[in-house]
N, C-alpha and C positions, 0 to 999 in steps of 0.2 A: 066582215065585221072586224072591226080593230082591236087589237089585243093590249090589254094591261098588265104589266109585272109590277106588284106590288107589296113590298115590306118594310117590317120596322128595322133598321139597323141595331139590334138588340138581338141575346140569347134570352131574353127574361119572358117565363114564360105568360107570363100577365102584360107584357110588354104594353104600353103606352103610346107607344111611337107605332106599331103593330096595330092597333086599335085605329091611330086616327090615320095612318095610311091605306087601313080598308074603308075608312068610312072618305075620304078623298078620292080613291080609284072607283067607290058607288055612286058618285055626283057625276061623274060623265054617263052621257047617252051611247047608245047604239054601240058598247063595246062589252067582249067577255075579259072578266077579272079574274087575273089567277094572284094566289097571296102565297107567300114562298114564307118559311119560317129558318131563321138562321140555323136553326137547332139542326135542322137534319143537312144542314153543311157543315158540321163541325167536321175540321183538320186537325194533324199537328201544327204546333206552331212553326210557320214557313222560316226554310233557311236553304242557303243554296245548296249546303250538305244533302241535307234532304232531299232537295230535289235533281241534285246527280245522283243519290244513289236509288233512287225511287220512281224518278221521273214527276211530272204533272200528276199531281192529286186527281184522283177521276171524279172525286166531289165539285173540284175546283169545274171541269170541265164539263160537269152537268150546271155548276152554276152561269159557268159561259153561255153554253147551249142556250138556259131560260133566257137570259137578257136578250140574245141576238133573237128570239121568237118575239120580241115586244116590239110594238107601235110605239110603247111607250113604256115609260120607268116612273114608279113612282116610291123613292127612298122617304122615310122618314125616320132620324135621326135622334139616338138617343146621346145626350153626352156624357163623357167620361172623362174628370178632367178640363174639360173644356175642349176636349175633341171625340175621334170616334172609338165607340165600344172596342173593345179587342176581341170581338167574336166578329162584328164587320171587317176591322182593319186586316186581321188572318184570311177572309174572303177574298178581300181585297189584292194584297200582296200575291193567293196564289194563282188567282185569276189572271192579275196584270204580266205572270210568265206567261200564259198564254199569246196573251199580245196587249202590250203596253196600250192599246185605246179599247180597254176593259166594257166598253159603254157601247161601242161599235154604231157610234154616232145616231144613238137615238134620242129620241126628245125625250125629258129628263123635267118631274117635277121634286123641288127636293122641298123636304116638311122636315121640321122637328120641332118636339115639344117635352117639357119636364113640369117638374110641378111648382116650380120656382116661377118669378118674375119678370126672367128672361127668356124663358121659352126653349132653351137652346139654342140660343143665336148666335154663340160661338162656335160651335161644331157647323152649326146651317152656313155659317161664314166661309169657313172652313172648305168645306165641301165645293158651295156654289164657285168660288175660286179655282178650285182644284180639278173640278173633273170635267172641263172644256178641253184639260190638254189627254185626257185618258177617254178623250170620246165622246164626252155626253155635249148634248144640245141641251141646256138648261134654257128653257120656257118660262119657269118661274120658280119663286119659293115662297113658303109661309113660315113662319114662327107662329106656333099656340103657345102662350105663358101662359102658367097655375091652371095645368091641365085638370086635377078633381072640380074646379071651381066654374071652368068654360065647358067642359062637356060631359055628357054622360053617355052609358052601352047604346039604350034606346033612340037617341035624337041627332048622337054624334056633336056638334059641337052647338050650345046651348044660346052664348055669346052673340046676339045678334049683330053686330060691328063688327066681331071678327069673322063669325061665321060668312058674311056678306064680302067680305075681303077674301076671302079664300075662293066664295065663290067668283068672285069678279076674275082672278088668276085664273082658276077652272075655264069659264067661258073665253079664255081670253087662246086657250091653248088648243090648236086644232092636231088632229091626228088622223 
């Protein structure tokens, strides 16, 4: 059976992006889904200091560990700013000492969504660019805009237009 690593790039713990990336990693068949919460990889905030006089965060190196166990990834991105959270970007940074292709070349679905009109399509931008040279095989990506209005706990995303779009990416991505 093929495995799923799935999270919201977010510490919040009502996360949005957390929601609809379990309800995305539940639309594939014939795989088991594990959902990781940023919360229990909080760091210091990464600096090379730190990490000569400390070594590799062993947070950091459990969170290595879960990715390199996935068939697949599946991020969903909260923004900040117009890029990522500073509880992902801290993952990120101390992970990528480990070895700069953080992603260890797996297939990689990246989602974001906020409650705005854009969806997070800057941060999703952001991302899909960036993390082919740190590893990832990006497959696909979605943007959900005015997340209370498209989806709910029960049904996941409500939208049937977009919902139907996200599914078309899903069937489109083997693992």
């Amino acid at each position: 059976m093929k495995k799923i690593i799935a999270f919201g790039a977010s510490s919040s713990k009502q996360s949005i992006n957390k929601q609809l990336a379990t309800f995305a990693a539940n639309q594939f068949q014939n795989a088991s889904v594990e959902i990781l919460d940023l919360n229990d990889y909080e760091m210091p905030i990464f600096s090379v200091d730190k990490e000569k006089e400390n070594g590799i965060h062993p947070l950091a190196q459990d969170f290595y560990t879960k990715l390199g166990s996935a068939d697949l990834i599946i991020i969903s991105f909260a923004e900040h700013n117009g890029n990522y959270s500073t509880a992902f970007k801290n993952i990120l940074d101390w992970t990528s000492r480990i070895n700069p292709k953080t992603f260890q070349e797996k297939a990689m679905l990246l989602l974001a969504t906020s409650p705005g009109a854009r969806g997070g399509s800057s941060v999703l931008e952001i991302a899909t660019k960036r993390f082919p040279f740190q590893g990832g095989i990006v497959k696909g990506s979605f943007s959900l805009p005015s997340f209370y209005e498209n989806f709910d706990v029960v049904n996941g995303i409500i939208n049937p237009n977009l919902k139907g779009q996200l599914t078309n990416i899903i069937s489109s991505i083997e693992i």
